[in-house]
C-alpha positions as CSV (number, residue, x, y, z in Angstrom):
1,X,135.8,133.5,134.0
2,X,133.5,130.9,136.0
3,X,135.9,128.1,135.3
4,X,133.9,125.6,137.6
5,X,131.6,125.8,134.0
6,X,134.5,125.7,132.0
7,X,135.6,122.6,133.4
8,X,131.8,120.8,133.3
9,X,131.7,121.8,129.7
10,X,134.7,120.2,128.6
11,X,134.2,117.3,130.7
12,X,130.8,117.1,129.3
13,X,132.3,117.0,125.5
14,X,135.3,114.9,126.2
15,X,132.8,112.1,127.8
16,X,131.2,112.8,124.5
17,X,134.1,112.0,122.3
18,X,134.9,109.4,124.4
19,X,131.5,107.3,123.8
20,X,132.2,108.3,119.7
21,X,135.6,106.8,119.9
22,X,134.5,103.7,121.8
23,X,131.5,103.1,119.2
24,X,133.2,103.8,116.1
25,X,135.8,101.5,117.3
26,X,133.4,98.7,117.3
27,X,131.6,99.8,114.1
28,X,128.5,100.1,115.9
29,X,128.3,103.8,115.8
30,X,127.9,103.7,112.0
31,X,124.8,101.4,112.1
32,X,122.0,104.7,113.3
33,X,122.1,107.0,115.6
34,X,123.4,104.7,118.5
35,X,121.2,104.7,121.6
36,X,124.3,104.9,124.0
37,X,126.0,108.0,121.4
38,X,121.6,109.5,121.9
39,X,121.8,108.8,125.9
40,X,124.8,111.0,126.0
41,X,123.6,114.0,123.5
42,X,120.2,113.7,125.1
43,X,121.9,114.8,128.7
44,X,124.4,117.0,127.7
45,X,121.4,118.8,125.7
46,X,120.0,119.3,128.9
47,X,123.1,120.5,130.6
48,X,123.5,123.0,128.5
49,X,119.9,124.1,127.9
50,X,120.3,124.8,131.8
51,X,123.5,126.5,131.7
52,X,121.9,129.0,128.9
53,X,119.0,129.6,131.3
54,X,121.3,130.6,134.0
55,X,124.4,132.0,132.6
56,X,123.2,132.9,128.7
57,X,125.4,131.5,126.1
58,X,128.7,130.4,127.4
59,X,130.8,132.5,125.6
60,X,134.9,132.8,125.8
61,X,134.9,135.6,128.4
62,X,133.1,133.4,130.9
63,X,134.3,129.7,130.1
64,X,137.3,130.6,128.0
65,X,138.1,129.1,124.3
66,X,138.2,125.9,125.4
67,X,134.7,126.3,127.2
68,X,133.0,127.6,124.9
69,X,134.6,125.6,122.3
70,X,132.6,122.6,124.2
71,X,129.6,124.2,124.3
72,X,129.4,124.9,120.4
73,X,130.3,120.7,120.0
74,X,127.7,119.8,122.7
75,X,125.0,122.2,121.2
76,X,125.7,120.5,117.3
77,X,124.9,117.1,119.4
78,X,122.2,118.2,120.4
79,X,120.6,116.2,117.2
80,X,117.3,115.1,119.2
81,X,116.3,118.3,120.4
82,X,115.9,120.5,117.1
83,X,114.1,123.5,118.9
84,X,117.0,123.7,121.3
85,X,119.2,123.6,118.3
86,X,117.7,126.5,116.9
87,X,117.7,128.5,120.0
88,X,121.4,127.8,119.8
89,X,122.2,128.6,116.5
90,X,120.2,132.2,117.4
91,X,122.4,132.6,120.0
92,X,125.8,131.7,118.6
93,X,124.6,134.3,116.3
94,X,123.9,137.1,118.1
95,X,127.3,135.9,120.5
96,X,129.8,136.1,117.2
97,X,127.9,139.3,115.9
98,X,129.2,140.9,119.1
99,X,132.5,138.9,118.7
100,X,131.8,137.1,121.9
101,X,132.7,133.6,119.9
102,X,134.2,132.8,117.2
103,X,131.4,133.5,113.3
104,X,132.7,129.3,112.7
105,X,130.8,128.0,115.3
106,X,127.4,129.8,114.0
107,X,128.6,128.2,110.5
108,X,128.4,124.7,111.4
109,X,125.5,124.6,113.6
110,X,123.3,126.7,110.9
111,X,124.5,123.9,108.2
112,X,124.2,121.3,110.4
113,X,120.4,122.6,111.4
114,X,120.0,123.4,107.4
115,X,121.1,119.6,106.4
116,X,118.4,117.9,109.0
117,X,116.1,120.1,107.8
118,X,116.6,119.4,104.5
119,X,118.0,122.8,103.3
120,X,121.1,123.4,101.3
121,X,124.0,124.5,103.6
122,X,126.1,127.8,103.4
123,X,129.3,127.0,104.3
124,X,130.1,123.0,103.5
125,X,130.6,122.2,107.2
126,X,128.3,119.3,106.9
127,X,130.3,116.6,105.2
128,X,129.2,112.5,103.9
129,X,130.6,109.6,101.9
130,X,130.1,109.5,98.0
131,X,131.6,107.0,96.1
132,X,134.5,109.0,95.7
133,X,135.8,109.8,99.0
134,X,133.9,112.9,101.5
135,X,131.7,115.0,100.1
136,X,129.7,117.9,101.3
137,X,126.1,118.0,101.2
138,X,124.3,120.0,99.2
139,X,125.5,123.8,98.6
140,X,122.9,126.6,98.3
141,X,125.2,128.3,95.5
142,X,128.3,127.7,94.0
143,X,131.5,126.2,95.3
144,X,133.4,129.5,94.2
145,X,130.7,131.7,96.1
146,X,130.9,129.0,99.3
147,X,134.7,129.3,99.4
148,X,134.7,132.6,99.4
149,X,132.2,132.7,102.8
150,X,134.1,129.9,104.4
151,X,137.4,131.8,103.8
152,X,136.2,135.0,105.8
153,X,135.5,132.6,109.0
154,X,139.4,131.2,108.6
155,X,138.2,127.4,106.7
156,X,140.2,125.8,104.0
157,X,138.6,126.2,100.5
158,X,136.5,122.3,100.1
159,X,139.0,121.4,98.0
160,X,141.4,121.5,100.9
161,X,138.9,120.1,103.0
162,X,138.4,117.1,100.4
163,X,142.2,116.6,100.8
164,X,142.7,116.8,104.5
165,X,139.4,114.6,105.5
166,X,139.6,110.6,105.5
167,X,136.7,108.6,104.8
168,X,135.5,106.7,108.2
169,X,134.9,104.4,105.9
170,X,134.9,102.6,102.5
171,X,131.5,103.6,100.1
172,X,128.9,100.8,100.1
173,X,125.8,102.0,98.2
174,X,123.3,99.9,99.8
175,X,124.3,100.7,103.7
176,X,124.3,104.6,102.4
177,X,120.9,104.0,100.9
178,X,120.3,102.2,104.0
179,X,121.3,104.8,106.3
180,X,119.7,107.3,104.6
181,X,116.2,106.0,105.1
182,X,117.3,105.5,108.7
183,X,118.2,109.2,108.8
184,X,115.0,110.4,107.1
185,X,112.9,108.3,109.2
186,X,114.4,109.5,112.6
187,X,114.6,113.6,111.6
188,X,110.7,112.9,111.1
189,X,110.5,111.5,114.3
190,X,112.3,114.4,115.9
191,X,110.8,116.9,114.2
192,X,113.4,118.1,112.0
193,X,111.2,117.8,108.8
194,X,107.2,117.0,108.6
């Protein structure tokens, strides 16, 4: 195990999480994609894109759970960079396929990737605010079918999820509308959709 990348991943994600925690106690990381929550994807993007050049995908047997753990949050940051996403949901496909990390972490990063891109999602990893509490996004099939895939990769059923998920917040109709023309116009600008 190289744990000298094992520790730079989870440094790199805990610096992350810290800049979340910081902006969402302010409110401000609810208002857009903040430019100081962007700064901080944007360079871990390239981090890791680096790391994956060198070392391939860190899996568990080089940077251990927690390392690669890291790498899977940092690679479903990487929200401005929607080719590298790709290349990172291909490899966290072909790495749990060879049970080199664990099938969740391809499940959110394809919905994630499917959600920007305007697709329905597989696996209701990708969750929002509806005017009655969290929802998921849209669902390519039904919620039977959907539970059944996220219970062979160890999730609660989205009922469960429902129950053990708070709101960040209370529903306002206008700042969702609000946000989602913000969203819309910034996955154009990144090139999730055309």
């Amino acid at each position: 195990m190289n744990e000298a990348l094992r520790d730079e991943l989870i440094q790199m994600d805990e610096y992350d999480q810290a800049v979340r925690a910081e902006l969402a106690a302010d409110g401000s990381l609810f208002d857009g994609y903040h430019p100081r929550m962007a700064a901080v994807h944007d360079a871990n993007a390239a981090r890791l894109r680096a790391i994956i050049a060198t070392h391939g995908w860190p899996t568990e047997r080089l940077v251990g759970a927690d390392g690669a753990k890291a790498a899977h949050r940092i690679a479903q940051h990487s929200i401005n960079h929607p080719d590298f996403m790709r290349e990172c949901r291909r490899l966290l496909d072909e790495a749990s396929a060879k049970a080199e990390a664990p099938r969740w972490q391809f499940a959110f990063i394809d919905d994630r990737i499917r959600v920007y891109e305007g697709l329905p999602q597989r696996y209701a990893t990708q969750w929002r605010g509806g005017p009655n509490g969290l929802e998921p996004y849209p669902l390519d099939d039904s919620v039977q079918v959907v539970d059944e895939r996220r219970s062979t990769l160890g999730l609660p059923t989205i009922a469960e999820q429902r129950g053990s998920s708070p709101a960040e917040r209370a529903w306002d109709p206008e700042a969702a509308r609000r946000h989602d023309e913000r969203e819309l116009a910034w996955r154009r600008s990144v090139g999730w959709i055309k």
